[in-house]
Structure formats: C-alpha cells, structure tokens
C-alpha positions in Angstrom: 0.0 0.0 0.0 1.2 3.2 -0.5 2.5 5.4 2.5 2.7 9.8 2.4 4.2 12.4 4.4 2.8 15.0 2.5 1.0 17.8 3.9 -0.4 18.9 1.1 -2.4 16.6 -1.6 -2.2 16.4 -5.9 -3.8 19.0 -7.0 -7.2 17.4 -8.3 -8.9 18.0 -11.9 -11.5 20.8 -11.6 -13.8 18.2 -13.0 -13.4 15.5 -10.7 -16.7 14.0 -10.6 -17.5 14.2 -14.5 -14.1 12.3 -14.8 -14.8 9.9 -12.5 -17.9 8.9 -14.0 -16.5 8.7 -17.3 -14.1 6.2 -16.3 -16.1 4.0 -13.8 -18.7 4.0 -17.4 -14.9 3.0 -19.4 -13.2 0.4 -16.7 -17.1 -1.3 -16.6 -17.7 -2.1 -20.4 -14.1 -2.9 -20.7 -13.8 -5.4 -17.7 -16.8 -7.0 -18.6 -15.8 -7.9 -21.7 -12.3 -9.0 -21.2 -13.1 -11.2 -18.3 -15.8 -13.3 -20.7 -13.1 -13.4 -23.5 -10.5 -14.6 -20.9 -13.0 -17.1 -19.7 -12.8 -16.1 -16.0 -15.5 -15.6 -13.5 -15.4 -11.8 -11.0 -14.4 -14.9 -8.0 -11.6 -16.1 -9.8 -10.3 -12.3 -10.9 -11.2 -11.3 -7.7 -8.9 -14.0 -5.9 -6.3 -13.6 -8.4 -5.7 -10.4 -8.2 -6.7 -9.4 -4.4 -9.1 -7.0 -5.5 -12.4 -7.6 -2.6 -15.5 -9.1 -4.6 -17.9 -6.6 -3.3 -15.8 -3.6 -4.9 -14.7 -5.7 -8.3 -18.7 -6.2 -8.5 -19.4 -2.3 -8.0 -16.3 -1.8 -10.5 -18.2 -4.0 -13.6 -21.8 -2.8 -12.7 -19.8 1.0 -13.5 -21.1 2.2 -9.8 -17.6 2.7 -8.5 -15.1 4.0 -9.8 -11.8 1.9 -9.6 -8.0 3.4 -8.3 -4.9 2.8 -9.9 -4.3 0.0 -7.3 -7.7 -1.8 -8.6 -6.4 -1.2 -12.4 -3.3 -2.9 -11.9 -3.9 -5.5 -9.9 -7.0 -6.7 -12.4 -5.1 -5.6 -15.4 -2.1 -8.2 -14.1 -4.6 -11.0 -12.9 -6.3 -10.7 -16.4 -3.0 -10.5 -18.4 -3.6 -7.5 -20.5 -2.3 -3.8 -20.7 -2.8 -1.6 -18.0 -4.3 0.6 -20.9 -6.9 -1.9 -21.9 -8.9 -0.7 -19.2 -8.8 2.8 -19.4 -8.0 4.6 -22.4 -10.2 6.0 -25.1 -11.0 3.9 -28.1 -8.9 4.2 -31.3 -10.4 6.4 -33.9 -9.3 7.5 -37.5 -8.5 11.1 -37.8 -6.7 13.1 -34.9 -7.4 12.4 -31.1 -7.4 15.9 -29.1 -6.7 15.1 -25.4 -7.7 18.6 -23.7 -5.9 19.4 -20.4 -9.2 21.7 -19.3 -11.1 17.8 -19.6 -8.7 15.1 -18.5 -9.3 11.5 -18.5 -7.7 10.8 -14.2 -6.8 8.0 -12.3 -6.2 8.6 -8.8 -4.8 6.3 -6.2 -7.4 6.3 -3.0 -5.8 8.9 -1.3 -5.6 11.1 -4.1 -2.0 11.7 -3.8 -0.8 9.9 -7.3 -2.6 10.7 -10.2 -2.3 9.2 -13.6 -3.6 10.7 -17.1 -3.3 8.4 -19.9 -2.0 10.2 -22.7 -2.9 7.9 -25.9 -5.8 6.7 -27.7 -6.3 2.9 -27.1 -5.1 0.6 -29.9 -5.4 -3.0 -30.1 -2.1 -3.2 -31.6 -0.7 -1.5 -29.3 2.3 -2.0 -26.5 3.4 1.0 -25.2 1.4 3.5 -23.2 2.4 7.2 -22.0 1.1 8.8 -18.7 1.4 12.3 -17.5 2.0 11.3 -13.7 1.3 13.9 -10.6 2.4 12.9 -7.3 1.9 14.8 -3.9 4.7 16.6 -1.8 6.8 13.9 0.0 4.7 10.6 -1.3 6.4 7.3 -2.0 4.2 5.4 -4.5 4.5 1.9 -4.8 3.0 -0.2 -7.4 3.4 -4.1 -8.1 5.3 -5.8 -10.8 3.8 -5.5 -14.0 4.2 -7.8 -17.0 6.9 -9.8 -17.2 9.3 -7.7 -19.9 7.7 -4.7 -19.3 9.6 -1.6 -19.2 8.8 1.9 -17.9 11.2 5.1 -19.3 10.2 8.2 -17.5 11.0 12.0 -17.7 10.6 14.4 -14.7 9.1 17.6 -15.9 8.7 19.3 -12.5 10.1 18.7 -8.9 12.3 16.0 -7.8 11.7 12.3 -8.4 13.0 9.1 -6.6 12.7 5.8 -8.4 13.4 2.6 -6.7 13.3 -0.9 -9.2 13.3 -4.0 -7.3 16.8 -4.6 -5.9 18.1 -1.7 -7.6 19.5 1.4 -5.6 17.5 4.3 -5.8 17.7 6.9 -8.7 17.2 10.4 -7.8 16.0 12.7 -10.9 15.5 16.1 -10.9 14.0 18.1 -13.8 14.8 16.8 -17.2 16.5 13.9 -15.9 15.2 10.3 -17.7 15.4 6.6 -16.3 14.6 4.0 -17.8 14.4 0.3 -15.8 12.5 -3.0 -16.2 9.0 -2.6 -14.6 8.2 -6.3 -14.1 9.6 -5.9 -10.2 8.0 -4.0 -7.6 8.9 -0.4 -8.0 8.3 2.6 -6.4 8.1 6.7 -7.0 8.4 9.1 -4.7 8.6 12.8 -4.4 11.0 14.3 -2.2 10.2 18.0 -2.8 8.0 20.0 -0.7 5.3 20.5 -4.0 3.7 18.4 -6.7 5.9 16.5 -8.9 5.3 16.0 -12.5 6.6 13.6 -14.9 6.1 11.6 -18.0 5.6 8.1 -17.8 5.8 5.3 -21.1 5.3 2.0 -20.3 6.1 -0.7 -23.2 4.5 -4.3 -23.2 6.7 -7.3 -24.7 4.5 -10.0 -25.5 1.6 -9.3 -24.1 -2.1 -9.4 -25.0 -4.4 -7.1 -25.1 -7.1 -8.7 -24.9 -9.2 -6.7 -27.5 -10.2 -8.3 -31.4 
C-alpha cells in the first residue's frame, strides 16, 4: 500500500466527478468484456488479483469508480495492458486530449494521479502517462508484465525511483530513467510541491485482450 508524508495533496482535476464517472462507465464495459473473453468468472479475478469481490462487483456494474491500485492489480490478474482498461477507443483522424477535460486515475488517497496520454489501440504495446504525485509521497505499485519496461522523464520537482533490488535513482527536472517494470517499484517525491513527470510504459509480448 502506498504510505505519504505530505502535507499537502495532488492538485485534483476541476472536473473530478464528471471524470470519474466517465471512467467508472470506461473500466465497466471494458472489464466485462475482457473477463468473458478470458474465460474467467469476477471470483476467480477477484482471488487472483486481491481486488475484494464486493468492490470488483461495484467496478463492472460502472457504480464505483476503480484506483490505480484496482487497475493494476485486475489488469495483471487478467493478463492484458494496463491501458486496456482505461484509455479512449482508437479512432481514424486526430485524437485531441484537452488538459481543461482530463481523463484521471487517482490512487485512494488522491496523492498519485495518472492521465493516460494515448488513444487505445489493439495493436498497441506501449502507453504514456502524465503522472502527478503529492509533496513527500512514495508510490508503490506491483510488478507488471513480465518484460515490461517503464522510461520516465521528470518535468517538475524532484523524483526518486526505486526498481526491485536496484539502488535508488534520484531525478530532478529533465533527468530520464529507464528500468524493467516487471519488479515492484516505487516513486516518490521528495520535494516539498507536486511532482510531474512523463511516464511510457512498453509491453513485450503481451495481449491485449481486444479483437
């Protein structure tokens, strides 16, 4: 679970509610889907991935929205993409993203927020996040796929990135890391204000679970 020192949260979307919605509406139809294609009943994701039932059930009907802790874990225990779940659908033309209506994922505390940053693709194996994390937070977040690699960029504050065994990296603004993401890894900001940085994560060999 994640653990914070902060004294002062992520600074929220204005339109916290509307986005909310939109993705509890997003995570539902996707989930549903990819757990009857995988063959898998909500018990069975629900053990596997240590999501509780009773919130995995709230999560498909669309009546709760999920956190980034709920994404993962399902996203792992299903064996697709993190973005399967929550990014928009592919469409022909050019996708406009507007900052003034983001698409957020929060952790429960609200102190690490994700936006994904990419139309979804079912082609696709590589995702990009603008990240936001709250004064003095430590994120940590589970081994993903195994392969998987995550290459980030700090764009504001100062960043500390621990991979598995690995000794931490500090990075300050306009430093980049890159390091295999299929250990348990963790961010953490050790200014006094937000952090911002840019996130890619890249899949190798791994479905995603749409036709």
């Amino acid at each position: 679970m994640s653990r914070s020192r902060r004294s002062s949260g992520a600074e929220p979307p204005s339109n916290d509610a509307e986005s909310s919605e939109r993705l509890a509406e997003t995570v539902a139809r996707r989930l549903e889907r990819l757990i009857t294609r995988k063959g898998r009943t909500l018990e069975r994701v629900a053990e596997l991935s240590g999501v509780d039932i009773e919130d995995l059930r709230s999560i498909v009907a669309g009546s709760k929205a999920p956190t980034i802790a709920h994404l993962w874990r399902v996203a792992n225990a299903i064996g697709v993409p993190f973005g399967s779940l929550v990014a928009s659908q592919e469409r022909s033309g050019v996708l406009v993203m507007r900052k003034t209506s983001p698409r957020v994922i929060g952790s429960q505390d609200g102190n690490f927020l994700s936006r994904p940053l990419f139309p979804y693709d079912s082609a696709r194996s590589v995702e990009f996040y603008e990240v936001t994390i709250a004064p003095l937070h430590i994120e940590r977040a589970e081994a993903h796929a195994p392969g998987a690699k995550e290459t980030l960029v700090v764009s504001q504050g100062e960043v500390e990135i621990v991979a598995g065994r690995e000794p931490p990296v500090r990075l300050e603004a306009g430093d980049a890391v890159d390091f295999l993401a299929d250990v348990p890894h963790s961010y953490r900001n050790l200014g006094e204000a937000p952090a911002t940085f840019f996130l890619v994560i890249s899949y190798a060999g791994v479905e995603t679970g749409e036709s």
